[in-house]
C-alpha positions as CSV (number, residue, x, y, z in Angstrom):
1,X,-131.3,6.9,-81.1
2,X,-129.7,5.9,-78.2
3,X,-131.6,3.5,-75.5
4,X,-131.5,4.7,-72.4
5,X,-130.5,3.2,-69.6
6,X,-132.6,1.2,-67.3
7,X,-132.6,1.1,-63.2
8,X,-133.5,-1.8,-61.0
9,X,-135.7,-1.1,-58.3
10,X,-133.6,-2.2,-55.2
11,X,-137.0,-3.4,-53.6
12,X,-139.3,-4.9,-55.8
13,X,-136.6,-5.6,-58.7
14,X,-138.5,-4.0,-61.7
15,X,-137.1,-2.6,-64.2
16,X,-137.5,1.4,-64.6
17,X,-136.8,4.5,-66.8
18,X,-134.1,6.7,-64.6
19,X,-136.7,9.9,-64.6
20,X,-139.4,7.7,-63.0
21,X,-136.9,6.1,-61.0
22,X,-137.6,8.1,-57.7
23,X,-141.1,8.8,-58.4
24,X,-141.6,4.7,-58.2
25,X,-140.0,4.7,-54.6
26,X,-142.1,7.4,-53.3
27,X,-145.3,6.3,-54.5
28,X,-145.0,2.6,-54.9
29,X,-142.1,1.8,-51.8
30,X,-142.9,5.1,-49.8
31,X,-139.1,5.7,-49.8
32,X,-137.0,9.2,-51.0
33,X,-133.6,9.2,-52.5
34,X,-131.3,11.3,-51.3
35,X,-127.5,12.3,-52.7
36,X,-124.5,12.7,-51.0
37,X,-121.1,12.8,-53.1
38,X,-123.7,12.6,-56.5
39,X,-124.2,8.7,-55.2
40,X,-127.5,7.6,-54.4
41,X,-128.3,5.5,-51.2
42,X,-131.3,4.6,-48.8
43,X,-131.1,7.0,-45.7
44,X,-133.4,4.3,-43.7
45,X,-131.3,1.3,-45.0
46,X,-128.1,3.5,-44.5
47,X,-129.1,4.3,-41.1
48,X,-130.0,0.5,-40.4
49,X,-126.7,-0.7,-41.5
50,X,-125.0,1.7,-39.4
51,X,-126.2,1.1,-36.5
52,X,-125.9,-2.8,-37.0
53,X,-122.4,-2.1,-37.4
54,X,-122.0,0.5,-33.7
55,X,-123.7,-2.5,-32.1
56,X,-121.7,-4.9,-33.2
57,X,-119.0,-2.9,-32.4
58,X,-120.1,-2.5,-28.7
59,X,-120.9,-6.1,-28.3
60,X,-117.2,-7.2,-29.2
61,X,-115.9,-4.4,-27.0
62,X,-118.2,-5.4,-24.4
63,X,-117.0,-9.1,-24.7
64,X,-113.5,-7.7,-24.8
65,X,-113.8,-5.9,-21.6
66,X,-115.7,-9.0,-20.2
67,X,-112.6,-11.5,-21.2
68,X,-110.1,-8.9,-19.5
69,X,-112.2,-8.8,-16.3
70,X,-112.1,-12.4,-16.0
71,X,-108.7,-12.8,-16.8
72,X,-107.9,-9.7,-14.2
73,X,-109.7,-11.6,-11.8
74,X,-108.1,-15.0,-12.3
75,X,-104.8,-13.2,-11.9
76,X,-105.4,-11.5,-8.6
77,X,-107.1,-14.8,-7.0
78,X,-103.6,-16.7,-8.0
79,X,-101.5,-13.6,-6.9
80,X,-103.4,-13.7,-3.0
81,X,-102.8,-17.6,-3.5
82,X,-99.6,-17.7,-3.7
83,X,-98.8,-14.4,-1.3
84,X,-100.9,-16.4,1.1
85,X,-98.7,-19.5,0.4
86,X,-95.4,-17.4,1.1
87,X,-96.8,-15.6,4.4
88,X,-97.8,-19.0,6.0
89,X,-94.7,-20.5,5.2
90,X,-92.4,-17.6,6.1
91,X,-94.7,-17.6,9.7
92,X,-93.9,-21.4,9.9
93,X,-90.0,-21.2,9.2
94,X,-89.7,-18.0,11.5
95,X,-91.8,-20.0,14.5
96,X,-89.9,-23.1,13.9
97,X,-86.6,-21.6,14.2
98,X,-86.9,-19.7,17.2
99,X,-87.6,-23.1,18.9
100,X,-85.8,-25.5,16.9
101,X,-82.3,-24.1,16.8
102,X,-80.7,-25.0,19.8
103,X,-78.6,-22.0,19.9
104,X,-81.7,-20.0,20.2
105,X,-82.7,-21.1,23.7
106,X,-80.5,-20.4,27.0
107,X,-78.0,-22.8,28.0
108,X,-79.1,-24.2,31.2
109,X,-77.8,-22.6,34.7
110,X,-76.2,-25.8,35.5
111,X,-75.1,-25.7,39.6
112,X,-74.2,-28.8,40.4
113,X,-73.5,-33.1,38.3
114,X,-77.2,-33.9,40.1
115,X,-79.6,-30.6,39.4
116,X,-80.3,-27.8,37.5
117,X,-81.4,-24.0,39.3
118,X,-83.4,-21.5,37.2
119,X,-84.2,-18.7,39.4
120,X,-87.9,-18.0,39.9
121,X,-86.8,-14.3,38.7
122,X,-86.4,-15.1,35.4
123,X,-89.6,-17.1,34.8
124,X,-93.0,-15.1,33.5
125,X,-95.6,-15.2,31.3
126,X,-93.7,-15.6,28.1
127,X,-92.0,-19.1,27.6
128,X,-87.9,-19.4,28.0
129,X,-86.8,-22.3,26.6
130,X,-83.7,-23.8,27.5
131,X,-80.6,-26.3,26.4
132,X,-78.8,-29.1,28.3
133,X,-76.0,-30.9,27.0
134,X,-75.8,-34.3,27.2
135,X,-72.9,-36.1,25.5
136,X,-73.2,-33.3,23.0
137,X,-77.1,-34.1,22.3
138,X,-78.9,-31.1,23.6
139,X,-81.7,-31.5,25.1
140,X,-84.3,-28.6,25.1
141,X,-87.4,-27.9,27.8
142,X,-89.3,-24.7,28.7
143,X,-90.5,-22.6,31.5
144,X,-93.6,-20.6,31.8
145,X,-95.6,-19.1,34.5
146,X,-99.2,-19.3,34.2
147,X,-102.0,-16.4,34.8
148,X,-102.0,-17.7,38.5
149,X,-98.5,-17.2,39.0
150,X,-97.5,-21.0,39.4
151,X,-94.5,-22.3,37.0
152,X,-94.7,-25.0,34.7
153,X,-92.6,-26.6,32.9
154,X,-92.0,-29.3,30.2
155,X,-89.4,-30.7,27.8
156,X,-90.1,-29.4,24.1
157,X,-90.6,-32.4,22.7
158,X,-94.2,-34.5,22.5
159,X,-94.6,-37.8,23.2
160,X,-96.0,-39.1,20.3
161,X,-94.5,-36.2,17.4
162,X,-90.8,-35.9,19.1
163,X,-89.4,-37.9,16.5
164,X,-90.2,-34.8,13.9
165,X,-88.2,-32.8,16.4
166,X,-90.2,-29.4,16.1
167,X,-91.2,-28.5,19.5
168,X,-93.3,-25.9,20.7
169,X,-93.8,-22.5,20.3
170,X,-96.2,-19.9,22.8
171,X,-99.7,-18.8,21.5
172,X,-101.0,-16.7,24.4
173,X,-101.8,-18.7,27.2
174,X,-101.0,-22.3,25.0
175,X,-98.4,-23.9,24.2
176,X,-98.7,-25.1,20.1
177,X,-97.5,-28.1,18.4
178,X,-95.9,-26.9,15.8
179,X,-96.3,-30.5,14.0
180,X,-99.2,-31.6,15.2
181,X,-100.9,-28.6,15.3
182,X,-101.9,-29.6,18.8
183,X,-102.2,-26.8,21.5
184,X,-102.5,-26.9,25.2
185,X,-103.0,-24.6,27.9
186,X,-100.0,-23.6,30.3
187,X,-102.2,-23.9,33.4
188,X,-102.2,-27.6,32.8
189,X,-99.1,-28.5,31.6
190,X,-96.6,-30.1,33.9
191,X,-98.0,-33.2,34.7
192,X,-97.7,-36.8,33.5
193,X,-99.3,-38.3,30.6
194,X,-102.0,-40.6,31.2
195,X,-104.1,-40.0,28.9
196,X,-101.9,-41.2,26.4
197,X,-101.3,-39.4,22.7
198,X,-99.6,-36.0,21.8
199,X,-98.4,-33.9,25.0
200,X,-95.4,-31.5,26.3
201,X,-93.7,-34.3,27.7
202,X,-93.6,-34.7,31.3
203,X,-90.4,-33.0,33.0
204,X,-90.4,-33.2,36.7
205,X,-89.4,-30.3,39.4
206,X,-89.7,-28.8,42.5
207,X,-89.5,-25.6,43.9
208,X,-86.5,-24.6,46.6
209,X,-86.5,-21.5,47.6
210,X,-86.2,-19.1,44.7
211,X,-85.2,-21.3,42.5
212,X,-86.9,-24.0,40.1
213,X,-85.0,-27.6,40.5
214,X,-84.5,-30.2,37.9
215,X,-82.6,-33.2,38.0
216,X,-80.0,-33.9,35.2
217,X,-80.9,-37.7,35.6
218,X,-84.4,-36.5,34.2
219,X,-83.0,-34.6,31.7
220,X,-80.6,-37.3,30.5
221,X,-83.3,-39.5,30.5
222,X,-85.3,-37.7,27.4
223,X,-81.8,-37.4,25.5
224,X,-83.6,-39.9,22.4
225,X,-86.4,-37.6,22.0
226,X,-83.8,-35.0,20.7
């Protein structure tokens, strides 16, 4: 006669006939047995598996969103870097060049070997900067009328920074250093400096009439800043 086969209980380990098989889960283990596809399983250890698995699966695509977030955000924060890198410098070259290069600025209405004549017409709020040749160095000053109405003006060089030979350039009602960084308010420029350190260096003139006078001997006398 043939023996039959026995069954392991999957939770206590003993050793059963296959008709008391179930009976032992029910009454011993409080568990059913169900079938699906004529293979037996655990509904409550099937379900547990299950969902171990869906939240394992949810972690690592929570991590994965996390890790592309971060790197997303990395990304962007070097993109605005650099973008911010390349506005300031463009900003920098454009300013320096519009004060720099001598062929920007207005050759100056020479009128006679001893003096120069701007006319008082041409002057306003907003900065002209001029050239004057001296032995083919040119030399390069501005003029600017302050909120008051009263002209200043000064060569674009400073006193201490000419050497890097970047000038000036017009900021409202300042004139920036555009070394330096330096700025200073038209209303007070045109004066000597006693104070000593960075400052529009001092060019002298007087008014005649409707026009604004400089001496060329004044202007020839800066020549080394430039």
């Amino acid at each position: 006669m043939e023996k039959k086969k026995m069954k392991d209980c999957p939770v206590c380990g003993c050793s059963l006939k296959p008709e008391n098989y179930a009976r032992h889960l029910q009454k011993v283990h409080n568990k059913k047995i169900m079938e699906d596809n004529k293979e037996e399983h655990y509904p409550f250890e099937g379900r547990k598996k299950g969902k171990s698995k869906r939240a394992k699966q949810r972690k690592m695509e929570l991590e994965r969103r996390k890790r592309n977030a971060k790197t997303m955000m990395i990304v962007s924060v070097m993109l605005i870097a650099v973008m911010c890198v390349v506005v300031y410098v463009a900003m920098s070259m454009n300013g320096n060049e519009s004060i720099q290069n001598p062929e920007s600025a207005q050759e100056s209405p020479v009128q006679s070997e001893t003096e120069v004549r701007i006319p008082l017409s041409e002057i306003s709020d907003e900065a002209n900067f001029y050239n004057y040749n001296v032995d083919g160095v040119l030399v390069r000053y501005f003029a600017v009328e302050d909120s008051g109405g009263d002209v200043h003006v000064a060569f674009d060089a400073c006193d201490i920074c000419y050497s890097e030979k970047k000038g000036y350039r017009q900021i409202d009602n300042v004139m920036h250093c555009i070394n330096c960084g330096n700025e200073y308010p038209i209303i007070s420029l045109g004066t000597e400096n006693i104070a000593g350190g960075c400052w529009p260096s001092y060019l002298p003139m007087k008014i005649d009439g409707d026009d604004v006078v400089l001496e060329t001997s004044d202007l020839e006398a800066k020549r080394y800043m430039f």
